[in-house]
N, C-alpha and C positions, 0 to 999 in steps of 0.2 A: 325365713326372715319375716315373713308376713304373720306369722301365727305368734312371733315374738312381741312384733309389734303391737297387734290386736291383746297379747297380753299387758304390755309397758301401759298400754290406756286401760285395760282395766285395773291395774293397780291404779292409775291415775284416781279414777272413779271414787276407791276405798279413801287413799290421799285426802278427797277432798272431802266426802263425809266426815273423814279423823277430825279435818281442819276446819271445815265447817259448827262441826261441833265443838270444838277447843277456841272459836274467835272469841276477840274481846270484845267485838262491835256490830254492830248489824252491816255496816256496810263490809269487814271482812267477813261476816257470815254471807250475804249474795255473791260477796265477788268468788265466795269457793264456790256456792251452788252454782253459777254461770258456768267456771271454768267444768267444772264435774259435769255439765251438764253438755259441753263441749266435749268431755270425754266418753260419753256414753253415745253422743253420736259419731265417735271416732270408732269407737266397737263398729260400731252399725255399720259405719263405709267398710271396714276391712273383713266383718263376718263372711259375706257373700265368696271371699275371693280366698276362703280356709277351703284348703281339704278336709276330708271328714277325720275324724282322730285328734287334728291339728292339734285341740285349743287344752292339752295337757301343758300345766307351768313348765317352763325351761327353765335352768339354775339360775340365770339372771333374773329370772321374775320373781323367783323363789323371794333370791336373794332381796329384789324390791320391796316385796309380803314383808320379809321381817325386817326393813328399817321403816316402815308404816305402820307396821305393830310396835317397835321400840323407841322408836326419835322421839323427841320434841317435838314440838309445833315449829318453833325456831330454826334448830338444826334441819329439819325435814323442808321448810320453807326452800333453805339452802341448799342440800344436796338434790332435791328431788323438783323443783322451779328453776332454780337459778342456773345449774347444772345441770339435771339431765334433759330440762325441756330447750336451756340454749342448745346440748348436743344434738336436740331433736332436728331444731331448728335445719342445721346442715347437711345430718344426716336425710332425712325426707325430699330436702331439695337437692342432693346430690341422687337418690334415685329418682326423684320425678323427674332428672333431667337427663339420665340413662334407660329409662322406662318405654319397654315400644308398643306397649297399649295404650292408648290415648285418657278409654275410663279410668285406666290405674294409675298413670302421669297426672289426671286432674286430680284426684281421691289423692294424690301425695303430694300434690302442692299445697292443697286446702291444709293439710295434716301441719307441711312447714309454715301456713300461716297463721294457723292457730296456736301451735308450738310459740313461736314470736309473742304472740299475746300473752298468754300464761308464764311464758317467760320474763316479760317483764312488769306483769302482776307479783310475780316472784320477788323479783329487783324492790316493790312496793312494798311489801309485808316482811320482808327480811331485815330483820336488826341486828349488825354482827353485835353492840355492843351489850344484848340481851343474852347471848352467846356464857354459859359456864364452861366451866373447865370441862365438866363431863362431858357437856355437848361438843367441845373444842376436839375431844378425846373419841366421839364417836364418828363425826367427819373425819378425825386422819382418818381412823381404821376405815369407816364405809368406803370411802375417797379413793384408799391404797386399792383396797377391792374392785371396787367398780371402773378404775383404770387396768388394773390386770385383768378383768373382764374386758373393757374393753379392747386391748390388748390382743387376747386373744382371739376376741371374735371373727378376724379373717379365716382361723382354722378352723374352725367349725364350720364358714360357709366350703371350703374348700374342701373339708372332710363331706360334706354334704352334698356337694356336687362329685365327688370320687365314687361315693356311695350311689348314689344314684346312678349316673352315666361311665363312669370307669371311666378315669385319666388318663390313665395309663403310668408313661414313666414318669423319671424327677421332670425331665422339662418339660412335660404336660403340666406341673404340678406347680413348675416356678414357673409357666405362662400365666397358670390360672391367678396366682398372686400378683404378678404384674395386673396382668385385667383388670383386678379390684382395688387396682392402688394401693397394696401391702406389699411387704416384703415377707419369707418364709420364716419361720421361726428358727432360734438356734435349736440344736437336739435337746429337744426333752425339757424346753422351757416354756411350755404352759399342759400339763400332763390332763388338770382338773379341765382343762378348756378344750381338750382335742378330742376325748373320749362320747 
C-alpha cells in the first residue's frame, strides 16, 4: 500500500511538470511548481519505509502515467486534484489514524494535509465550463475506471495479506474484509483487480 502510494506522488510530480508547463499564468505556473514540489517531498517521506523491489508501477499507477500523458490541462485539473487528491485527503487520514507507528502516523497525517491543499488548489484552477465534449468523454471513462479501481482495491490488500501470512479459511478472509471496512466481492467481480 505504501509503495502505491509513493507511486500516486510520483505521478503527482509528472502531473505537475505537464501543468506547470501547459499554465496560462505565472501564478498557475508557481502554484504547480509548489504543489510538485510538495510532491517530491511526499516521495522522500515514504521512500525510507519501501522494501527493496517495491517501487515497480502497480496498474493504478500505470493507469495514472496514462491520463498524464493524455488529458488536458482541464480535465486532469479535475480528475487528478479535485478527485483523486480529495480521495487522498481521507484516505491518508483514515490510515494515520489506524497506524501503530508514531513516525508513520505523523508522515501520514502530513500527506492528508497536504492532499487538502492541492486539493483545493484543484477546486482553484478547475473550470468545468472550459470542459469539451471530448474532455466530458474522457472523465466518464477515466471516472468508470478509477472507481472500479477503486473498487476493488480491498482485494488486493486482502490477496496480499493471504499471500504473505496465509488466512487461511473463508472466515479468516470475511474477517480480514470486515477489518478494512470492505465487504467481499461477489464471485468474479473484479477478475483485473484480484490478480
Amino acid at each position: 500500500m505504501l509503495a502505491e502510494s509513493w507511486g500516486i506522488e510520483c505521478r503527482g510530480i509528472d502531473y505537475c511538470a505537464r501543468m506547470a508547463l501547459t499554465a496560462e499564468d505565472d501564478d498557475e505556473r508557481r502554484l504547480f511548481g509548489l504543489v510538485g514540489a510538495d510532491e517530491a517531498r511526499h516521495t522522500g517521506w515514504l521512500a525510507p519505509w519501501l522494501a527493496a523491489g517495491e517501487q515497480e508501477p502497480d496498474p493504478f499507477n500505470r493507469f495514472i502515467a496514462g491520463l498524464t500523458e493524455t488529458g488536458t490541462p482541464q480535465a486532469l485539473a479535475f480528475l487528478l486534484q479535485v478527485v483523486l487528491e480529495g480521495f487522498g485527503i481521507t484516505h491518508y487520514r483514515a490510515l494515520a489514524a489506524h497506524c501503530r507507528d508514531a513516525g508513520m502516523a505523523d508522515i501520514l497525517q502530513r500527506l492528508s494535509q497536504d492532499e487538502a491543499r492541492h486539493h483545493a488548489a484543484g477546486l482553484a484552477v478547475f473550470r468545468p465550463d472550459r470542459l469539451t465534449r471530448g474532455d466530458r468523454r474522457f472523465l466518464a471513462d477515466a471516472t468508470q475506471v478509477f472507481l472500479e479501481m477503486i473498487r476493488c482495491g480491498p482485494q488486493a490488500v486482502v490477496a496480499a495479506l493471504d499471500k504473505g501470512i496465509g488466512l487461511g479459511d473463508q472466515s479468516d478472509v470475511a474477517a480480514t474484509f470486515s477489518a478494512i471496512d470492505a465487504e467481499p466481492p461477489a464471485p468474479s467481480s473484479c477478475p483485473p483487480c484480484a490478480a
